[in-house]
C-alpha positions in Angstrom: -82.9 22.3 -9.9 -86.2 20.7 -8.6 -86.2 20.1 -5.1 -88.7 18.0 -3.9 -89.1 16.6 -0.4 -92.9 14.5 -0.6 -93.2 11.3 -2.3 -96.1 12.7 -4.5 -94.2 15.5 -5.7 -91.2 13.3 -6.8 -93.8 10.8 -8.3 -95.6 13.6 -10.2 -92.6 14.9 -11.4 -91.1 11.7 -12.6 -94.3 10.7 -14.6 -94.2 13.5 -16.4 -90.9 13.4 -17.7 -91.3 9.7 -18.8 -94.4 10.7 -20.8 -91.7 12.5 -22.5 -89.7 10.1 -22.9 -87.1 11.1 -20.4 -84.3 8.7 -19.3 -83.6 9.1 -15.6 -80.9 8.4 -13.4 -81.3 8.1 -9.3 -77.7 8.8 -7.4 -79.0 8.1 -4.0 -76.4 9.5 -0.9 -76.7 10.5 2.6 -75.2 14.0 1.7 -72.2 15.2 3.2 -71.5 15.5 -0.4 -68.0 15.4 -2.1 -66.5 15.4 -5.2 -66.9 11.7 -5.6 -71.0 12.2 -5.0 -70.3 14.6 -7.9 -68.9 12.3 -9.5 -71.7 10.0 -9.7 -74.2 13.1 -11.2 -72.1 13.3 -14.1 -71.7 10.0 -15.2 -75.6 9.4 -14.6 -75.6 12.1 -17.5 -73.6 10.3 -19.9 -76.7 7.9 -19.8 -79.4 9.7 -18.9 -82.0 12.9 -19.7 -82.5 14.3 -16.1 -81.0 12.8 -12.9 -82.4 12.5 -9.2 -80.2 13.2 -6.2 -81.4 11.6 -3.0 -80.3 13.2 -0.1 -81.5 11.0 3.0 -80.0 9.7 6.5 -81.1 6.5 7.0 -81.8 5.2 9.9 -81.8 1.6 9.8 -78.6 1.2 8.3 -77.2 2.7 11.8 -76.7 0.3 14.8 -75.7 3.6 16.9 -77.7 6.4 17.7 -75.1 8.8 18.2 -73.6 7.6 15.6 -77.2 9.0 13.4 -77.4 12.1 15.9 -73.7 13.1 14.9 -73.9 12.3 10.9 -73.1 15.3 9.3 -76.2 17.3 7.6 -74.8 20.3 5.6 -78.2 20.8 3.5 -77.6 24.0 2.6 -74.1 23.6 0.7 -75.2 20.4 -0.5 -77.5 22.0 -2.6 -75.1 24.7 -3.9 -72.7 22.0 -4.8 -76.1 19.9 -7.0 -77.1 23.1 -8.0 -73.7 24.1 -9.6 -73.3 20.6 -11.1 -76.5 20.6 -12.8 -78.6 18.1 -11.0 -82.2 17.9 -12.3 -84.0 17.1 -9.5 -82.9 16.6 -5.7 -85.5 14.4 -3.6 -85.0 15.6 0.3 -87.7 13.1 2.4 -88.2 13.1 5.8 -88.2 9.7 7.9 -92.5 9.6 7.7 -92.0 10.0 4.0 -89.4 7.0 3.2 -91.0 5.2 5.8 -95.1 5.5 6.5 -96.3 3.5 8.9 -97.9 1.1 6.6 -95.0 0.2 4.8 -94.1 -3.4 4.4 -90.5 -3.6 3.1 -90.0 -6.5 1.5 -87.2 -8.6 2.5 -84.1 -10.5 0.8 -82.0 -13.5 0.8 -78.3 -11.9 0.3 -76.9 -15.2 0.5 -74.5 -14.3 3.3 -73.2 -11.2 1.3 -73.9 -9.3 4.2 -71.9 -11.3 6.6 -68.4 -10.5 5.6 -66.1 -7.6 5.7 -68.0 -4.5 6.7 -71.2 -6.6 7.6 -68.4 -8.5 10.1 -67.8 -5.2 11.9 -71.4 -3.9 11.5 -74.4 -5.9 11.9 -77.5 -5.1 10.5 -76.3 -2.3 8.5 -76.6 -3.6 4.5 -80.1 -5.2 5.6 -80.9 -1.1 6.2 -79.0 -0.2 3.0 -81.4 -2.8 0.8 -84.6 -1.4 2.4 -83.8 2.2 1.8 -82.4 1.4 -1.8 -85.4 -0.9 -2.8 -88.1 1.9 -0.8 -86.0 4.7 -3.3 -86.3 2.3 -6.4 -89.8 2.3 -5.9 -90.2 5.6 -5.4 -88.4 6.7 -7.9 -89.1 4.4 -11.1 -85.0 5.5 -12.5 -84.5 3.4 -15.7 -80.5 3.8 -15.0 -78.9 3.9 -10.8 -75.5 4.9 -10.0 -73.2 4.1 -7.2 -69.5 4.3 -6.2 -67.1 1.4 -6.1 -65.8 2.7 -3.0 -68.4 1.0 -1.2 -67.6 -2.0 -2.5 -69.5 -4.3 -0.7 -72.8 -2.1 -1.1 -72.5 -1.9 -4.7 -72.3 -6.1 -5.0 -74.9 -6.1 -2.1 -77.5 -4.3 -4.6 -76.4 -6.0 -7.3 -77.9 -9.2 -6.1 -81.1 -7.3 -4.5 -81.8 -6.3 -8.5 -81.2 -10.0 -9.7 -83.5 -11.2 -7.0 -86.2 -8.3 -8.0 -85.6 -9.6 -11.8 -85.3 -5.7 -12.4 -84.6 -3.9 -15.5 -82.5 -1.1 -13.9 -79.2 -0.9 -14.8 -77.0 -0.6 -12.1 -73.6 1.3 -13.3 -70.8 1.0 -11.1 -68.8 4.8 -10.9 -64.7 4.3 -10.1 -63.6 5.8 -6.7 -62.8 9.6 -6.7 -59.4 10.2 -4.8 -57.6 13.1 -3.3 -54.4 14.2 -5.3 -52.1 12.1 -2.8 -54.3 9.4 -3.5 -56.5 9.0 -0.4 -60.4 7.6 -1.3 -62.8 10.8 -0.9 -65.1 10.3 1.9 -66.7 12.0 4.2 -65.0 11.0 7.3 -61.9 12.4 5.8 -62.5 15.5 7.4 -62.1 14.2 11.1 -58.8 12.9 10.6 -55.7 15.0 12.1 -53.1 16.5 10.2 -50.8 13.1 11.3 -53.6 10.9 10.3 -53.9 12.4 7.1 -50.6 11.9 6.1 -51.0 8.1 7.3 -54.1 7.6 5.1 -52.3 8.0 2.3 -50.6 4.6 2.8 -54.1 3.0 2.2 -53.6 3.2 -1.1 -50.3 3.1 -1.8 -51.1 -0.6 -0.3 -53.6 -1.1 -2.7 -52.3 0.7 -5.9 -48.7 -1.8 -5.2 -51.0 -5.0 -5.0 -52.6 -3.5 -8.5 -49.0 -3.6 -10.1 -48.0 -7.1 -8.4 -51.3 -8.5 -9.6 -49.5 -8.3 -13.4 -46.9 -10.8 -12.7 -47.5 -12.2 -9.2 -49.7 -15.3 -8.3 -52.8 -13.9 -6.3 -50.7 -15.5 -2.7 -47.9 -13.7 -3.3 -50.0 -10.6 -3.8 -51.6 -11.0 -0.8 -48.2 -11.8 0.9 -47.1 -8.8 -0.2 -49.9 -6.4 0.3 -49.5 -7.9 4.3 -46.0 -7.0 4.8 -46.9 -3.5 3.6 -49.7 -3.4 6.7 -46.7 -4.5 8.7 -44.6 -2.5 7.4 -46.2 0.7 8.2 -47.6 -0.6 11.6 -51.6 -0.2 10.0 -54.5 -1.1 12.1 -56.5 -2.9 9.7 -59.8 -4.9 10.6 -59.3 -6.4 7.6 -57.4 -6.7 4.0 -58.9 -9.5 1.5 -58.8 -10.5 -2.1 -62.7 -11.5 -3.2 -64.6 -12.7 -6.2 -66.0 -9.4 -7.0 -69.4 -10.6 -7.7 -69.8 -13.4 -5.0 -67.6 -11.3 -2.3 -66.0 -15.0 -1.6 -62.3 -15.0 -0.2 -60.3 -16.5 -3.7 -57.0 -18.1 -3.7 -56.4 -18.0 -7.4 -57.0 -15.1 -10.5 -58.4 -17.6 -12.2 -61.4 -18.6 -9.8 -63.2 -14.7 -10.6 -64.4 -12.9 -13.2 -63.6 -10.0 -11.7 -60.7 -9.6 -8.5 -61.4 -7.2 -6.1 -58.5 -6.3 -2.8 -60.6 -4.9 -0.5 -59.6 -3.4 2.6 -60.7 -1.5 5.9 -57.5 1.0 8.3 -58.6 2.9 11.0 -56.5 6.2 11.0 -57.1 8.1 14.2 -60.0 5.6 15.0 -61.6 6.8 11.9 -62.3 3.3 9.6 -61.5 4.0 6.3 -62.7 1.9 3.5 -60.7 1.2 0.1 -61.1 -1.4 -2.6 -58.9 -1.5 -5.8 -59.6 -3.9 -8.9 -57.0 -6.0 -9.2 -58.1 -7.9 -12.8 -61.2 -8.1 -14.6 -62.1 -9.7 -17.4 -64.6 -8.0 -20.0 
């Protein structure tokens, strides 16, 4: 594996594999990596001739600096774990390089996207995601980009970025990774406590019994349902919510969407754990 940490180098790189030809895929992360970063890697190679990690902590996506000072860097086993998974290439900047001085990020219209759900709880932070994600596009030229339903929100966030752009990349949307009781891999899963743990696990037990009701239920009584689980169980949720998967509006009906998404937000030992499940989609 390549690593590369200039924006030269990557570019150098990258323009000689598409003289060959090469289709490439960009999986961009924060690392902390898992095996639903992994997860993305592979399928990238069900597309593509050579894929491009990203490993880079933003910082304008964070509205706290400690919360930046305290995000977990574990380079070193990151690159074991890309290293024993194949990558092609792994692109490791530092802030001057994602972010010269004469940069002028462009900005976007998301049409309110960012105003809901996570955006609700943490302002400013998907206007940081889209400048990092469009500064890595451009850097990086992929033809194919890859990221994880679990961030939800994010994924539909970019989707509407690349209409705006009127961009030929094709964005692929990778299912969540879960842990064998069901929990969505994450990073933050590692601060919980042994109680918490066992607690998380209701997050998607919520969200895989909504799945089922969804078959024969009318999206209400879904969501009635789905509440008196939370209450249930005594969760501490900032928020559970049924959207039109592309538009992220709140839906009262299966009919009104293309695609349904239940998304949801529990904080287990004041960790905030995000989950989404699909609920229907129509091809």
């Amino acid at each position: 594996m390549y690593i590369f940490k200039t924006v030269q180098d990557l570019q150098h790189y990258i323009r000689t594999q598409k003289k060959q030809t090469k289709k490439i895929g960009l999986v961009p992360t924060m690392g902390a990596l898992h095996l639903g970063h992994l997860s993305l890697i592979q399928r990238a190679f069900q597309d593509c001739d050579l894929v491009v990690c990203s490993i880079f902590v933003n910082p304008t996506q964070f509205g706290d600096a400690e919360d930046l000072e305290k995000y977990p860097r574990p380079i070193e086993s990151d690159i074991e774990k890309l290293e024993k998974i194949g990558c092609s290439a792994l692109f490791l900047p530092d802030v001057t390089e994602v972010y010269p001085k004469d940069l002028i990020s462009p900005t976007f219209d998301l049409s309110g996207l960012d105003k809901t759900m996570e955006g609700a709880h943490r302002p400013g932070h998907f206007a940081g995601v889209v400048e990092v994600v469009h500064r890595l596009l451009d850097i990086a030229q992929p033809d194919c980009l890859y990221m994880g339903q679990k961030d939800y929100q994010q994924f539909a966030i970019i989707k509407h970025m690349l209409g705006l752009m009127n961009s030929s990349i094709q964005l692929v949307r990778v299912p969540i990774v879960r842990e064998e009781d069901g929990l969505a891999m994450s990073s933050r899963n590692v601060r919980l406590s042994p109680e918490g743990r066992i607690k998380a696990q209701l997050i998607s037990q919520m969200l895989f019994e909504a799945k089922k009701h969804a078959i024969h239920m009318s999206l209400e009584e879904v969501k009635q349902q789905a509440l008196a689980f939370i209450n249930q169980h005594q969760l501490e949720v900032d928020y559970f919510t049924i959207i039109d998967g592309d538009s992220l509006e709140i839906i009262d009906s299966f009919d009104k969407a293309t695609i349904v998404t239940a998304c949801t937000t529990v904080r287990v030992d004041g960790v905030r754990l995000l989950d989404n499940i699909i609920l229907r989609e129509s091809i």
